[in-house]
N, C-alpha and C positions, 0 to 999 in steps of 0.2 A: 810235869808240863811247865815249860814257860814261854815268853814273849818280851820279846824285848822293842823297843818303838825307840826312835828318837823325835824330838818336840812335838808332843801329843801325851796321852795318857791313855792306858789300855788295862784292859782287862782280860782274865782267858777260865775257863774252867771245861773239866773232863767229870763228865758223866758216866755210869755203866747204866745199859736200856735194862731195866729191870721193871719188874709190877708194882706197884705200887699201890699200897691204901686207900683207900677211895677219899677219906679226909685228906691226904694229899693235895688231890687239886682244889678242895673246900676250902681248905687252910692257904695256900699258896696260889692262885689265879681267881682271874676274876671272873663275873659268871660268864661274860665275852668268852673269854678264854675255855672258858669249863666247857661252851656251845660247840666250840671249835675241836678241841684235843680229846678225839674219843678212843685213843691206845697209849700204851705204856711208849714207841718209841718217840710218838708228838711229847708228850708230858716232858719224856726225858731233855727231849730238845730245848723247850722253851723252856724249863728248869736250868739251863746250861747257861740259855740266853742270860736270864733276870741275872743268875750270878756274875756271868759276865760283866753287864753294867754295873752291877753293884762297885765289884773291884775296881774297874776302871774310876767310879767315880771315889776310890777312895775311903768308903764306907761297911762294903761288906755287908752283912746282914745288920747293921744299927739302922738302914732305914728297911722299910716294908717292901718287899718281892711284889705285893701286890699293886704298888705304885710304879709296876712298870708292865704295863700293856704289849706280849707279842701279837701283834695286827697282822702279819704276815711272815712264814717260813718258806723257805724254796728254793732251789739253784745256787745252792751254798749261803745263802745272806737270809737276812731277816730283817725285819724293821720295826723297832720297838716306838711305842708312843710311852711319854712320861707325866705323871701326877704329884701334885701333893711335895712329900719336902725332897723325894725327887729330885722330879723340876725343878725344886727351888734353887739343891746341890750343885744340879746340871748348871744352868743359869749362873749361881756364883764362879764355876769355872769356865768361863768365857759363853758355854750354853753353844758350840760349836755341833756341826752335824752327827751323830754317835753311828759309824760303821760296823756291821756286825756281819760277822764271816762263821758258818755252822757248816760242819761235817760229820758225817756218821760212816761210821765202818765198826765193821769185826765187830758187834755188838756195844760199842761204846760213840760217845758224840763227843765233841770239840766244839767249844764256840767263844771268840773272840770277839771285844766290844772296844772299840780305840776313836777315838775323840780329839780334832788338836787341841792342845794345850792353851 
């Protein structure tokens, strides 16, 4: 999978909807999130999401999944809130609106997170 942007910064990851361990969403979401995401293809989505931002911002997993809040899934988008050093990341790079585009088909998700630069 890739994505290419021009003057912005983005992120993209592919997920497969699989089960997954109940520490999972212990480990990775927050309890917000834990209230919300009660099956494997929600988890898998919002899993897609964090990573997404992640990359976009550059980081990957050096900063914590759980400093990124999905508030809302639906009609291809999503909209994450941010925490912690985060925010702080986001903020250093200009702190511009984070877009996020999610798709699911044939058993796997898509989701892209692009930011302008």
């Amino acid at each position: 999978v890739a994505l290419a942007v021009r003057d912005a910064r983005a992120g993209i990851d592919l997920e497969t909807i699989e089960p997954r361990h109940p520490t999972f969403a212990q480990d990775w979401f927050t309890p917000l999130e834990q209230a919300r995401l009660h099956d494997d293809a929600a988890l898998t989505c919002a899993w897609a999401v964090k990573e997404a931002v992640l990359k976009a911002l550059g980081t990957g997993m050096a900063l914590s999944p759980r400093e990124i809040e999905v508030v809302e899934m639906g009609d291809g988008h999503a909209e994450v809130r941010l925490y912690g050093e985060v925010a702080a990341r986001h903020a250093a790079l200009g702190g511009a609106p984070i877009r996020v585009a999610l798709s699911a088909r044939a058993g796997r998700v898509v989701a892209t997170a692009v930011f302008a630069a």
